[in-house]
N, C-alpha and C positions, 0 to 999 in steps of 0.2 A: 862535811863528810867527803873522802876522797871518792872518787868516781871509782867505779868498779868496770865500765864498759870500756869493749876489747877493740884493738883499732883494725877493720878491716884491710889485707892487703893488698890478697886476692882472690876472684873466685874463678870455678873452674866450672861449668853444663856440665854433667856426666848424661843424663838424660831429658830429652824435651818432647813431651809426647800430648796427647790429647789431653788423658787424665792423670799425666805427673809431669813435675820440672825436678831436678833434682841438680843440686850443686853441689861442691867442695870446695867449702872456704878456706884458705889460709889467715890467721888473723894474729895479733900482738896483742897479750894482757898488760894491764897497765905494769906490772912488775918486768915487762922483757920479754917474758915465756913467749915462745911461737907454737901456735897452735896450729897445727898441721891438717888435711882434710875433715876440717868440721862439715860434718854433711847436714845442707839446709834444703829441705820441702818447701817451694813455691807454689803455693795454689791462691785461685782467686778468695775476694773474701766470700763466708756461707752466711746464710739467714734462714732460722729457726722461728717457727710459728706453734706457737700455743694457742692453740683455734679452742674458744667457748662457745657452746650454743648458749642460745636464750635457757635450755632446759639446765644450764650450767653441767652438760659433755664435754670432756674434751676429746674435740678430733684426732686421733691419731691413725697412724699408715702402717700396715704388716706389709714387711718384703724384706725377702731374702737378702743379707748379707753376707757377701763370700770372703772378705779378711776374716774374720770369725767361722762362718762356714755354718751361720743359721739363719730361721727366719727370726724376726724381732720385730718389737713394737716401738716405733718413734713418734715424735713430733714430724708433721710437713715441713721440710724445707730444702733448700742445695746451694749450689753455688752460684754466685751471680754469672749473671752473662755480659759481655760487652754493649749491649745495646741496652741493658737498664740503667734507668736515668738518674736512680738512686736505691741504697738497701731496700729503704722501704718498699717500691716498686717490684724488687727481686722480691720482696716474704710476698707482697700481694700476686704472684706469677705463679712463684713456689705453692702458697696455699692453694689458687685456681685449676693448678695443672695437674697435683698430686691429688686434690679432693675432689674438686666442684665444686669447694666450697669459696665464701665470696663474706667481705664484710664492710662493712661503714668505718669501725673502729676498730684504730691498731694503735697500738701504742709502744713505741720503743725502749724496752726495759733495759738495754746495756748492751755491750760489747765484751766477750770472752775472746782469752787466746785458747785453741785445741792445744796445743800442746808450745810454750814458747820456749823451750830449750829449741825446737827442729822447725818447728813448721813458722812462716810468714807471714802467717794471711791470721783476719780475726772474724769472730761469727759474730753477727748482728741480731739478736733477741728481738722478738714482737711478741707482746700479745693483742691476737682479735678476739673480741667480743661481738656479742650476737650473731654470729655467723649463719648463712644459709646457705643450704645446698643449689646451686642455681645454674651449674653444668655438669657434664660427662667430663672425666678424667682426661687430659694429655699426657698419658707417659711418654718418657723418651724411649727408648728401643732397649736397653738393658733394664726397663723399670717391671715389675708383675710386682701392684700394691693390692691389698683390700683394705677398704676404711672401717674402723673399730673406732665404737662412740663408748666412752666410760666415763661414770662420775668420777669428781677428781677423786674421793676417799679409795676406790676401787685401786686407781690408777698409783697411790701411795701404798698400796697393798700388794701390787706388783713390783714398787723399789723395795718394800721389807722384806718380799721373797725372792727378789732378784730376779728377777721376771722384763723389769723394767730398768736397764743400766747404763745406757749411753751417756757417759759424763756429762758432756755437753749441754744434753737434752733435761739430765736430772737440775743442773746450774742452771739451765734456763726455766726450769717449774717451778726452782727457788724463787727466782727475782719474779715470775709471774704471781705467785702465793703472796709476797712480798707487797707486790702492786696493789692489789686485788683485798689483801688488809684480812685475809685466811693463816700467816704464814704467823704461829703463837709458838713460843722459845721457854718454858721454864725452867 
């Protein structure tokens, strides 16, 4: 099969900020064509936690979301930092800082792209199981969460009413359900 991938030229920072990078590439298709400011989003990679408790809850975080311009229900997680050692390290950060919650098992379900037309970076899946509450929350300074515990069936009744929609988050339930040996296809 001929390769389909474009050969980079050049690229251009338009912007380099706390919470965005943003570039304009110049690239060549394998056919010649020049593809003129293809614009690429650099961000570091994310990790997403699927927190179970023993009661089989899953932990999730209400807070406000301003690109949409509501509040919403997700999974704990963000974006790594430079000083974690590894994904996993960032979900076990992500879940202790966002919850309080804490676990023995995690287990790495895969890797998603958010979006691979634009964006860079790839998000890191965990799920923990038996999870316990074992501290007070660390937000960072733009965070206002509250923690909401639902059985998963609840939490499948929030994606059929669209309640529950962050792609991301919904692809990370799959491969958690998946895991987990819940996840029946007829």
């Amino acid at each position: 099969m001929d390769s389909l991938d474009w050969t980079l030229l050049s690229s251009q920072y338009l912007v380099q900020d706390k919470w965005l990078t943003l570039r304009a590439d110049t690239c060549q298709m394998p056919d010649g064509k020049i593809v003129e400011r293809f614009y690429i989003f650099e961000y570091p990679a994310w990790v997403v936690v699927i927190a179970l408790t023993k009661n089989q809850e899953v932990v999730l975080v209400k807070q406000y979301r301003h690109g949409i311009q509501k509040t919403v229900l997700e999974f704990p997680g963000g974006s790594t930092e430079p000083e974690d050692i590894s994904s996993l390290e960032a979900a076990k950060r992500e879940l202790l800082e966002e919850t309080g919650y804490t676990s023995k098992n995690f287990i790495e379900l895969g890797r998603l792209s958010p979006n691979s037309a634009t964006h860079n970076n790839l998000i890191h899946c965990f799920l923990a199981t038996d999870v316990e509450l074992t501290a007070n929350v660390q937000l960072d300074v733009t965070e206002d969460i509250s923690i909401v515990l639902l059985p998963i069936q609840k939490l499948i009744e929030l994606i059929d009413n669209h309640q529950f929609f962050q792609t991301v988050h919904i692809s990370s339930l799959f491969l958690a359900l998946k895991k987990l040996g819940k996840l029946h296809i007829n």
